[in-house]
Structure formats: structure tokens, C-alpha cells
C-alpha positions as CSV (number, residue, x, y, z in Angstrom):
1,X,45.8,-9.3,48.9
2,X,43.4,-11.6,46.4
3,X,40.3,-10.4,45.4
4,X,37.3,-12.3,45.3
5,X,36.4,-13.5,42.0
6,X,33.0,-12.5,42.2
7,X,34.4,-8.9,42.4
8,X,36.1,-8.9,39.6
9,X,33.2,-10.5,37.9
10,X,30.8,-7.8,38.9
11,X,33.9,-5.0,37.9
12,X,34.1,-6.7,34.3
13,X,30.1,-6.7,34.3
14,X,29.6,-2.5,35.4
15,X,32.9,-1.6,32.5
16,X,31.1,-3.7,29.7
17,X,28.3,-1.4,28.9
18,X,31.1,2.1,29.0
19,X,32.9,0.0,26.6
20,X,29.9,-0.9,24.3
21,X,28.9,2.4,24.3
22,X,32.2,3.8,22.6
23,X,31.3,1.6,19.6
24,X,28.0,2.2,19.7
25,X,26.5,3.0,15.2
26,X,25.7,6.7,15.4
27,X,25.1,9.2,12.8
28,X,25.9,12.9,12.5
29,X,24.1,15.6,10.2
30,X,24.9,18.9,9.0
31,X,22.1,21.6,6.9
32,X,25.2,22.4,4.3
33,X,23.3,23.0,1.4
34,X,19.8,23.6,2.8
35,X,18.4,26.5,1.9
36,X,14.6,26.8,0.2
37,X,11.8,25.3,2.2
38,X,11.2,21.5,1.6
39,X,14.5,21.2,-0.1
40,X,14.4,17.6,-1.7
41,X,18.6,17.0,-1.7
42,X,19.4,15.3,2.2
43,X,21.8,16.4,4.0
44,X,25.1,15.1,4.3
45,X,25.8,12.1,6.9
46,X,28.4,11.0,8.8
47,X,28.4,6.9,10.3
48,X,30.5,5.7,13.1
49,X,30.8,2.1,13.6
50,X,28.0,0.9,11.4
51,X,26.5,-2.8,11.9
52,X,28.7,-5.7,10.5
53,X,26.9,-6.9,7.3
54,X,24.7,-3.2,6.8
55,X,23.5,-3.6,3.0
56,X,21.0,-0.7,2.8
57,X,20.6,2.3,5.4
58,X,17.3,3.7,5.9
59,X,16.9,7.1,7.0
60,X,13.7,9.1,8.4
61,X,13.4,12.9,9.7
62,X,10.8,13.8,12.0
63,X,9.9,17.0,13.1
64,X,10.0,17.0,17.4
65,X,8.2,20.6,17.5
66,X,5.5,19.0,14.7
67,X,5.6,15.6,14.2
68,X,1.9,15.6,12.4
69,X,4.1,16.8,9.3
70,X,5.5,13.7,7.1
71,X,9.1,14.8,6.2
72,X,9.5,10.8,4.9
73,X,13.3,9.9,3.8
74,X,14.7,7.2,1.9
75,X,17.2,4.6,1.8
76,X,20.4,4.2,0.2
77,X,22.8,1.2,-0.5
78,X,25.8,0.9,2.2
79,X,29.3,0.3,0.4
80,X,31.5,0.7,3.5
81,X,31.8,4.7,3.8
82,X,31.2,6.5,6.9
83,X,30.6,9.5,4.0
84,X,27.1,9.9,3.1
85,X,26.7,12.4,0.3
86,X,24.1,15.3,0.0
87,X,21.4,13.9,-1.4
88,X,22.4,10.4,-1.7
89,X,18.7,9.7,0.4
90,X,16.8,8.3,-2.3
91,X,12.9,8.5,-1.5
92,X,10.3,10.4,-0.1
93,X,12.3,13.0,1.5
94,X,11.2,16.1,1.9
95,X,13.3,19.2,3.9
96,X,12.3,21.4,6.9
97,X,10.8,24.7,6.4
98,X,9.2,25.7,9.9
99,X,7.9,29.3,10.3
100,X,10.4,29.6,13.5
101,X,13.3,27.3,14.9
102,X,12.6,23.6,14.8
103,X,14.3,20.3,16.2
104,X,14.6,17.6,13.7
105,X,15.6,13.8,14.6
106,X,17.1,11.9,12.0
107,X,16.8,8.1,12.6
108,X,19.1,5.8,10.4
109,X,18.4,1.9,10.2
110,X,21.3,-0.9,9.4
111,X,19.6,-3.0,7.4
112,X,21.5,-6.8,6.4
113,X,20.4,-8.5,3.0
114,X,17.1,-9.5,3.5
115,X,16.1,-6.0,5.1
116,X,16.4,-7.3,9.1
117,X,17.5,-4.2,11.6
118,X,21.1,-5.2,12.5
119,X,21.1,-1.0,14.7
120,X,19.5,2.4,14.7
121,X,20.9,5.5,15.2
122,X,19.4,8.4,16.0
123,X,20.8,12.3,15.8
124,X,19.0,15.8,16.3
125,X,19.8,19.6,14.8
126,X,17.8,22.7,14.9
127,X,16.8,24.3,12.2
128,X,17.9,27.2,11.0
129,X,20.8,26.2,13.0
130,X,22.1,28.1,15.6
């Protein structure tokens, strides 16, 4: 039996995206190390398949429960590592310290050379955790 090529076309089409996805830049947090309220030390990151030609990676936190509070961030030269050190976010960062549980986004920019966006990533905890 010979399937139509337009078929196949339409099958390599609908598994492109699944596949894309899998090596998709993402970024995982944990609060190791935060304790005292508006602690100015980051947390620790962990990258997965970070932009081809990243030079700088800017992060932000935002506060989803009160995003009128500026939590700011910082950015910090890319040398290859998926590791991100505690508080290897040089800047303006300042930690969480909400009067109940909180959900905080972190938001990580690839940035080439001459600072253009080559991905985002995004990644959400609660705080304290869980």
C-alpha cells in the first residue's frame, strides 16, 4: 500500500512541533539558601538547551499574587553551564518575602553579543515552598 505524499507531509508537519518542544531553553529554580525577607543572593538555576551563541542571560522575578512589587534581577555572563550559581544574578535583585504563600515567575532571556533575544524561558515556585 503507498501512501500519499501529502500524508506523510502533513505527518512530518503535526510531529515537528512534539519534537521542538523537547529542546525547547527552559530554566529550573530552587529557594536553597533563601531564608530572611528580600534576600539579595539568587537562587540557584538550572538551563536546558540554552540558545546557540547566548553571551549574557538576563533574569527577572515577578510576583504573580503582587506584581505592583519590583523584585528586579540581573544578568550574568553565559560560559556554557547549565549550572547557575546562588547568587551569580548580578543587579537589582531583590528576594520574596510575602506575608503568606506567594507564586514567583522567573523569566530568563538568551541574549547573543550585541544583546538581541536569541529565547526566553520562563519557570514558577511558591514561596515558602511547599
Amino acid at each position: 500500500m503507498r501512501i500519499p505524499a501529502m500524508v506523510v507531509f502533513l505527518a512530518a508537519l503535526s510531529l515537528a512541533p512534539a519534537a521542538h518542544a523537547a529542546d525547547a531553553f527552559s530554566i529550573a529554580f530552587t529557594w536553597e539558601g533563601t531564608g530572611k525577607c528580600f534576600e539579595p543572593q539568587s537562587p540557584p538555576f538550572t538551563l536546558s538547551h540554552v540558545p546557540q551563541g547566548t553571551k549574557t542571560l538576563r533574569f527577572t522575578m515577578v510576583d504573580l499574587d503582587f506584581t505592583a512589587f519590583h523584585h528586579g534581577g540581573g544578568e550574568t555572563a553565559y560560559a556554557g553551564k547549565d549550572e547557575i550559581p546562588r547568587g551569580a544574578v548580578a543587579g537589582d535583585y531583590r528576594g520574596p518575602c510575602p506575608p503568606s504563600q506567594h507564586h514567583y515567575e522567573w523569566t530568563v532571556e538568551a541574549l547573543d553579543a550585541g544583546g538581541k533575544v536569541l529565547g526566553e524561558a520562563k519557570a514558577m515556585k511558591p514561596f515558602p515552598p511547599e
